[in-house]
C-alpha positions, 0 to 999 in steps of 0.5 A: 500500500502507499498514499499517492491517492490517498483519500481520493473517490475512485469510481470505477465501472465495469470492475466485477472482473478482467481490465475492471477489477484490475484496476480497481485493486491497483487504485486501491493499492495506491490508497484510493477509496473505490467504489466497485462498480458493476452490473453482476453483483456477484463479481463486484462483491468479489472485487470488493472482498479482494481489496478489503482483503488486502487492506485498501477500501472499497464499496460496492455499487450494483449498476447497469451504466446503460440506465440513467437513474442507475449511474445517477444512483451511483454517483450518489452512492459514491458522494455518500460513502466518499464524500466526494468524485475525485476519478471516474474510471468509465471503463463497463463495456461489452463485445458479443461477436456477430457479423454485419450480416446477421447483426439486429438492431436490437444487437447494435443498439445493445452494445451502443447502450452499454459502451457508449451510452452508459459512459455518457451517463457515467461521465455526466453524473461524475463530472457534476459532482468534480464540478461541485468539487472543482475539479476532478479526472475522468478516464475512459477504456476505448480500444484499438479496435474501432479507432485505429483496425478493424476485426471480424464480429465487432463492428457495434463494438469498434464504433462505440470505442471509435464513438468515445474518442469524439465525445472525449475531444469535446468533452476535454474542451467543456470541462477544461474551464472546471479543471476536469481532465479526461483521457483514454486508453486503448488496450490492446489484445490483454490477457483476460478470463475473456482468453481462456477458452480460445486454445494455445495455438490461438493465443501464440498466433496473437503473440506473433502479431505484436512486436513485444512478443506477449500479450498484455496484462491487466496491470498493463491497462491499470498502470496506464490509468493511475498515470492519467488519474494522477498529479503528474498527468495534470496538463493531459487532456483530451488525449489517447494513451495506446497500450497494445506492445506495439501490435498497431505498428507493423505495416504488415507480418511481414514487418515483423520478420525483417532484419 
């Protein structure tokens, strides 16, 4: 445990399991007060009870981000048991696979609900409160699927991550005179619960697209974040921080066999 975050209101969503609860556990470490937020409350309990454990401070706070009385509730929750909203972390997203062909509009409106409308209604819930408060940091999960490559099933999902980055930009400039800062971060292939099923020859075949040689770890992500949230990051706003070992680089595999 140390003090860089001491007593500071972490709200984090989406952090029942993988980059989530990742993240949570690390502003915990650093001795935030994180509220852990999630839709499952099984797994948000989880997390809570792994930071307690642990020594840090954490509450639960069962919300679905895709319905505004929920997130509004929530903000709530964390001005009760924390007095304030110093971070929001608006990382709760989803990625079910399914072709352009045979997507509905309930699929596509399913995920922009949960990953682009839900951050929404998070980062205008918290960013109120930062306002009260005069200031605060608001960092968002996006992904290099959707604003920098494309993949096969997730087209839904890369226009919401692609989505974010152009509410942010705005975002940064409305805030801006409220001494709130917003970034996001774009992971990469992260090794996940969301991997585990995928078979080693899969997972080797991802590992030769990044030049690093590995996939990243949720730390990785978590790391990236506490940077943005911190004092050190003060003058960042409206930024993309990459995470992804080098995988966007290459101009094609054969890049990566060159001498």
């Amino acid at each position: 445990m140390t003090e860089r975050f001491q007593d500071r209101s972490v709200v984090i969503t989406g952090a029942g399991k993988g980059i989530g609860r990742t993240i949570a556990r690390v502003f915990a470490r650093e001795g935030a007060r994180v509220l852990v937020v999630d839709r499952d409350a099984d797994a948000a309990k989880e997390t809570t009870r792994a930071i307690l454990d642990a020594g840090g401070q954490a509450v639960t706070c069962v919300t679905d981000v895709s319905q505004r009385a929920e997130v509004e509730a929530m903000a709530a929750e964390a001005l009760s048991h924390f007095g304030g909203i110093d971070v929001l972390v608006a990382n709760a997203g989803i990625f079910p696979s399914v072709s352009i062909e045979e997507m509905t509009e309930r699929d596509w409106d399913h995920v922009h609900d949960i990953n682009l409308k839900g951050a929404f209604f998070c980062v205008k819930a918290c960013s109120a409160q930062m306002r009260r408060q005069g200031g605060g940091r608001v960092l968002l999960t996006s992904s290099i699927t959707g604003p920098m490559t494309g993949f096969p099933g997730w087209a839904h999902y890369g226009a919401t991550k692609a989505g974010l980055l152009g509410f942010m930009r705005t975002a940064a400039i409305e805030f801006a005179r409220d001494r709130i800062t917003i970034n996001a971060v774009l992971p990469g292939n992260i090794r996940t619960e969301g991997l585990t099923d995928v078979g080693a020859d899969y997972l080797r075949r991802m590992e030769a697209s990044i030049p690093l040689g590995h996939l990243g770890e949720p730390e990785d992500i978590a790391y990236a974040m506490l940077f943005l949230a911190s004092e050190e990051a003060r003058y960042i706003t409206g930024q993309t921080l990459v995470v992804d070992g080098g995988q966007t680089l290459p101009e094609s595999a054969l890049a990566l066999d060159a001498d």
